[in-house]
N, C-alpha and C positions, 0 to 999 in steps of 0.2 A: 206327359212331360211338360206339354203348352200349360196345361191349365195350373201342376204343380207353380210353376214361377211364376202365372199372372195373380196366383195365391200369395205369392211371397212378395211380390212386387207391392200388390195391396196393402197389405200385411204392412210393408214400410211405408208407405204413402201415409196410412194412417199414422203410423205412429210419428212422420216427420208430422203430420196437420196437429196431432196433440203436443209435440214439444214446442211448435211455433205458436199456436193459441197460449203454450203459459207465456212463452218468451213478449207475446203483443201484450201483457197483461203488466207488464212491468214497465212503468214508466222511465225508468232511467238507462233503458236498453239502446243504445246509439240508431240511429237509421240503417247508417253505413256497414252495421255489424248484422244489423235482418237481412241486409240487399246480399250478402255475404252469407247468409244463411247461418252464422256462426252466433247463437246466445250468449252474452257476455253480462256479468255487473259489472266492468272495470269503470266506465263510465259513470256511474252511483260511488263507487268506491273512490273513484277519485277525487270529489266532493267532499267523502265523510270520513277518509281517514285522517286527514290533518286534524281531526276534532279528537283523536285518540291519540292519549301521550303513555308512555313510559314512566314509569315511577320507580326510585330507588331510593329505602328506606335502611338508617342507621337505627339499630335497634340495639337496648342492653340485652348481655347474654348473665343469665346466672351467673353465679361467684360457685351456686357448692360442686364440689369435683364429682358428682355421681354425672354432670353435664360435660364432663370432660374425657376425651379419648385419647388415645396416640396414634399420629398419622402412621408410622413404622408398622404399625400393625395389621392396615389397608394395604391391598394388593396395587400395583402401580397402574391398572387400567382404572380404578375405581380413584384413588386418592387428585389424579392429574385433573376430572373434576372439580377439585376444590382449594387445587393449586392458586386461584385467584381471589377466593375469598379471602378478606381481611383478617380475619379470627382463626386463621389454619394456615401451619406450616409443617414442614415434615418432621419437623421436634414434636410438632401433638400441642405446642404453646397455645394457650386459649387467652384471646384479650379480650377486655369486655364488652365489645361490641361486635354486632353482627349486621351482614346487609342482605336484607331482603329486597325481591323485586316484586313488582304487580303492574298494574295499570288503573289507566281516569279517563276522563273524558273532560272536553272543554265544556262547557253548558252556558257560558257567560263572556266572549271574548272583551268584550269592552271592560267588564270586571277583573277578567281573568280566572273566573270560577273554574276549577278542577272538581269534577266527583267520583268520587273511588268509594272501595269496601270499608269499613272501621279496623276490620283486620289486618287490612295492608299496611294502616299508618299507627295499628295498634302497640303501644311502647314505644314509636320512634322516642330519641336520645338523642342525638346528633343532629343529621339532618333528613329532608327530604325531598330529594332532589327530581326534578321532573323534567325527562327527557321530551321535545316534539318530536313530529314527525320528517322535520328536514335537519334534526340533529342538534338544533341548539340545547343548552342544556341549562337550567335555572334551578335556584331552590325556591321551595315552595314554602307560605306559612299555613300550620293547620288553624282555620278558623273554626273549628268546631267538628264534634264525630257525636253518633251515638250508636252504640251497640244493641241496642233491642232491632233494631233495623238494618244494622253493619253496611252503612253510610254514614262518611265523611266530605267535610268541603273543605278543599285549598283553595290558596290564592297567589296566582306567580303575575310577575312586571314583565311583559314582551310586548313586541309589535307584530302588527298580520298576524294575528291569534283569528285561525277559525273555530267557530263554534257548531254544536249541534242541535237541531232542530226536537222538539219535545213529541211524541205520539199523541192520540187521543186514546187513552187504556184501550176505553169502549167500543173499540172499531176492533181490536185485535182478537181473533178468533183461532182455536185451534185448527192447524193445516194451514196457515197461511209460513207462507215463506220468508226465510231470516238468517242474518249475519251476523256471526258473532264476532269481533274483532278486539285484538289485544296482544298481549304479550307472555305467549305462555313460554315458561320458563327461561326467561328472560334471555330467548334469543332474536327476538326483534319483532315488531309489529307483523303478525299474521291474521288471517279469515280464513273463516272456516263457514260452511253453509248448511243451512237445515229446516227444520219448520218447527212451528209451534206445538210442544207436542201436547203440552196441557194449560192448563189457566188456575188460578189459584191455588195453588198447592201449599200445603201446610204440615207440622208436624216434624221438621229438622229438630227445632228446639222451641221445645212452648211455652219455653219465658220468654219468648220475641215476638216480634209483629210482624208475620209471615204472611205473606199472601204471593208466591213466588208465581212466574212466567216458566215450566217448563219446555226445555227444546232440545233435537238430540245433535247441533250444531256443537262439532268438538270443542268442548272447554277446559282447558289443562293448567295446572298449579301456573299461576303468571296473570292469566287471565282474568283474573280479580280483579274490579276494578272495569273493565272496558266494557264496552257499550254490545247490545243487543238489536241491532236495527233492522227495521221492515223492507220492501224492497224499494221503496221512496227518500232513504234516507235518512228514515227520522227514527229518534232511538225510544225504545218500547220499555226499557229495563239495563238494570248493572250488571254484566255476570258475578257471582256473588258466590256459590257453590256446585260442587257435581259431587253424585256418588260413586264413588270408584276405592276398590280396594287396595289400587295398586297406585295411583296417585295421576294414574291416567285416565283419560275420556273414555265411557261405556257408554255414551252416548244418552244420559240422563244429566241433564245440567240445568241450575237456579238462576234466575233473573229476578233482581228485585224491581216492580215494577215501576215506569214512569211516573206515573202519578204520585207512589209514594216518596218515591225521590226527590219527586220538587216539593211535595207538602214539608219533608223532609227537609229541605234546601232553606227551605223559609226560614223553620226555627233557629236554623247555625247558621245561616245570617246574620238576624236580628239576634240572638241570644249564644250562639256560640255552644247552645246543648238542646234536648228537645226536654223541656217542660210541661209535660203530658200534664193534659187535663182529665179528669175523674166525673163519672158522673154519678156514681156510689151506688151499683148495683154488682151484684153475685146472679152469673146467667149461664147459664145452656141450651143448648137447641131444641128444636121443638122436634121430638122421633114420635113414630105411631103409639108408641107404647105410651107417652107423655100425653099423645092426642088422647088417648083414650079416658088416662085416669083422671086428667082436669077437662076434659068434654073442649077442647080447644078447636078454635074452627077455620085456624090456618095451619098452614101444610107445613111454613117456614117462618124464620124469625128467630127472635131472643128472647127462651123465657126468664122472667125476672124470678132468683128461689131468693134473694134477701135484698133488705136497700139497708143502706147505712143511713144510722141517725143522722140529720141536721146535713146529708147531701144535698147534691144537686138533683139528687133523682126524688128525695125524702121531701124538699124544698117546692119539685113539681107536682108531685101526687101520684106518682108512680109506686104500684103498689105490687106485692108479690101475686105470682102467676098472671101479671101482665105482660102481654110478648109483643115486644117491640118491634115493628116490619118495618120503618122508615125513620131517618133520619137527615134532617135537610135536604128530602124529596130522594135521598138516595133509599133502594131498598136493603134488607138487611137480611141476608139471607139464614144468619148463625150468629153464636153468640162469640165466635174468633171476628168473624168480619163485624161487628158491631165494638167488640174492646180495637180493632185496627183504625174502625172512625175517630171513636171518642181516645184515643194513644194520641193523635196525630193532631187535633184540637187545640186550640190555644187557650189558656184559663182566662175565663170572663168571658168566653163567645155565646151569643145567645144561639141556642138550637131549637129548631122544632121536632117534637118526639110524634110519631104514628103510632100508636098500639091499639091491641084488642084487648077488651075484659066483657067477660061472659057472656061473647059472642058479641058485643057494639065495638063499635071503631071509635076511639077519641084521639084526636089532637090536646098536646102538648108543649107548654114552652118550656123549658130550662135555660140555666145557665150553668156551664162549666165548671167544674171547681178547680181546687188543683190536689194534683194527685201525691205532694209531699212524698216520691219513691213507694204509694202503695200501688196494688195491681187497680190498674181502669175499670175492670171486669172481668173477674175468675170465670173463666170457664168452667160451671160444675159440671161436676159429673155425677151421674143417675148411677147410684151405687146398683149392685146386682146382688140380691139375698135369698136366699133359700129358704129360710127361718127367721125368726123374730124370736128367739132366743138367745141370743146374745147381749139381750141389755136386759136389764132387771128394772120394772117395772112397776107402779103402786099406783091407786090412786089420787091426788092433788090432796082430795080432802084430808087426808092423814098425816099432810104437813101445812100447817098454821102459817109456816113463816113464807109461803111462796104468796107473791102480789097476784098469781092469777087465782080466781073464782072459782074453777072447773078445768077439768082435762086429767093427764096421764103424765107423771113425774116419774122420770129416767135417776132411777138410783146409782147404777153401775154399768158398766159395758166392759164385755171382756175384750179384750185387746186382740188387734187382728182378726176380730170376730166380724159378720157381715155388718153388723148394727154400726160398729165404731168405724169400720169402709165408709157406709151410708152416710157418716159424720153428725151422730148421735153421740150426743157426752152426758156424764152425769151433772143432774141441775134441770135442764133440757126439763119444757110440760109442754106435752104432744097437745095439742087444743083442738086439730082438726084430721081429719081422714079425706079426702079426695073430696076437700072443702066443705063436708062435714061434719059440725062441729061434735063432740065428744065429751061427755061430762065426765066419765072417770073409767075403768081400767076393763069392768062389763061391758060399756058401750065402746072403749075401745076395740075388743075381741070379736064383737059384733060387726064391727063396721070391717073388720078385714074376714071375718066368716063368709067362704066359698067365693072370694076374691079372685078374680081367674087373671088381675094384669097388675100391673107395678101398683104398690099405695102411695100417692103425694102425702107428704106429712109436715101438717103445717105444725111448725115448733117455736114456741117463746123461749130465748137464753138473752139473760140479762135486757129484756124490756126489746129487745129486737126481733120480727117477727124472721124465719129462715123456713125455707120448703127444702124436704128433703124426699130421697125416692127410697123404698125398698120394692122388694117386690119378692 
């Protein structure tokens, strides 16, 4: 029985010595609160929550009546919800405006900079007012948003405006510990605790520049908008989204990172939008199957399948099936985080490019272009084929009127067939095979005879050279 409870006693001893080791590990933990034995952030918190405000957005509502309900038709537990909202009464009257809430963060107290989601201030109409944290309450003007990134900057006129301190991305690691703080469902500034549960994540929506901070600190419809911070205070990311089917925290939730925030910050500044710079390539990542078929002899990176004429990338000498690992000494691990650099770039920046080509490392200089609303760099994708019957095929020679010499001219492709996946069109003269060049439709057949991995296929359309995969 002794030795049962000197078990159990141990057994707690330890686990007080591991709560206290994290508790010594956070600097913002009061002394008074160790001596006390009790782990607290309120001390951290009380620092960083004046830096998180309130936001309440006047937004247009629809005109056509398919957006229209009648209150009389809600049960009185459900309806008394929405009893306060502007645009609902118990007639079912819909007026044209609607008020959404979210949240911001100060970033700039002497400016007055607020930064929130692009969603929260998306359509404001009226106004947008921004609550602090001791209650006053101001309108905001929106200086600028952009939606590939859903960041926006305000700016309000107060006094004693705290602001918040910026992370270093690159120190945040998954398992570190985090606060998410905001306004979820606009019933007043709350925190919530958790840790980091991923780092770059991708793939919400891939016309955006994603590079999100996952963490399973409760994040709830409101919470848009407010700040992600480490246990020093300093904020790491925007909460931005969570996945949940029901509109509540499963404990998966998006942070858009610090770093892209202020890159972010810069251009609605100065410019009031983000004026993405272009450096006119079509890229994908570098998988084994890719290592294979062009003999590549890095693991990671961006491979280039086309440049556009008379770019920034055409202009340096960046050529297809060059895969780009660094850019202004940063590395580049894929061809999403390589269009995240060059998105966030200002047009006219000079850069330096790192790539490989057939197996040597060169240095590069460019200059930005601008990206006129095209993509900075399509993420291709390495079609997946079965056959190479889908597109109809001849050799070069038998048509006069094409400017190349030699190769394999794509007649037709059947639709939805793997060829036209692969993004094979008709016109298209295949020139090379896993950089093999090819003279016509025998030597094509040859070069993919007992082929056992993907074939790169280099392709001439309209005087542009494109790498395409089948396999």
């Amino acid at each position: 029985m002794i030795e049962k409870r000197s078990a159990r006693i141990t057994a707690a001893f330890r686990g007080t010595l591991i709560l206290m080791a994290w508790v010594s590990q956070v600097h913002a933990i009061s002394t008074e609160a160790l001596q006390q034995g009790i782990p607290t952030l309120a001390p951290m918190l009380e620092s960083v929550t004046p830096a998180v405000v309130s936001i309440r957005v006047t937004k247009t509502m629809p005109t056509s009546s398919r957006y229209f309900f009648n209150g009389d038709q809600l049960p009185d537990e459900v309806r008394r919800y929405f009893q306060d909202i502007p645009n609902f009464n118990r007639e079912g009257a819909q007026r044209p405006y609607a008020t959404g809430a979210g949240s911001g963060v100060i970033v700039d107290a002497g400016r007055g900079y607020v930064i929130t989601n692009h969603h929260v201030i998306d359509g404001a109409a009226a106004s947008i007012n921004v609550q602090l944290s001791d209650g006053r309450t101001m309108q905001a003007v929106l200086l600028g948003s952009d939606k590939n990134t859903d960041v926006a900057l305000l700016q309000i006129e107060a006094d004693d405006l705290v602001d918040i301190e910026f992370a270093d991305i690159d120190t945040v690691q998954v398992g570190d510990y985090v606060v998410a703080i905001g306004n979820p469902f606009g019933i007043g500034q709350t925190v919530t605790a958790g840790i980091v549960s991923a780092l770059g994540r991708t793939g919400l929506n891939d016309d955006n520049y994603e590079d999100f901070i996952q963490t399973d600190a409760a994040i709830n419809l409101g919470n848009s908008g407010g700040a992600l911070v480490d246990m020093e205070g300093r904020m790491i990311g925007i909460n931005s989204a969570i996945i949940s089917g029901n509109g509540g925290s499963n404990g998966i939730g998006f942070a858009v990172p610090a770093d892209m925030v202020s890159a972010v910050m810069e251009h609605l500044e100065r410019d009031g939008e983000v004026r993405r710079g272009l450096l006119g390539v079509t890229i994908t990542d570098v998988t084994p199957d890719v290592q294979a078929a062009l003999a590549v002899s890095v693991e990671a990176g961006a491979l280039v399948t086309s440049v556009m004429p008379d770019s920034a990338a055409d202009q340096a000498g960046i050529q297809i099936s060059d895969v780009i690992v660094q850019i202004n000494g940063r590395s580049v691990g894929g061809s999403r985080e390589l269009r995240n650099i060059v998105g966030l770039m200002r047009r006219d920046q000079q850069v330096e490019l790192v790539l490989t080509r057939e197996g040597e490392r060169l240095t590069l200089d460019a200059t930005i272009g601008a990206a006129d609303d095209r993509r900075v760099a399509g993420a291709g994708r390495p079609a997946l084929s079965s056959e190479y019957r889908g597109a109809q095929l001849r050799s070069l020679a038998s048509n006069a009127n094409n400017a190349a010499q030699a190769g394999v001219e794509v007649v037709s492709v059947q639709a939805q067939s793997r060829a036209w996946a692969a993004g094979l069109r008709p016109g298209d003269v295949i020139i090379e095979v896993n950089r093999l060049p090819i003279s016509d439709l025998p030597a094509f057949n040859s070069a993919l005879e007992n082929l056992d991995q993907i074939a790169a296929l280099t392709v001439l359309r309209e005087d542009r050279r494109m790498l395409l995969f089948l396999s």
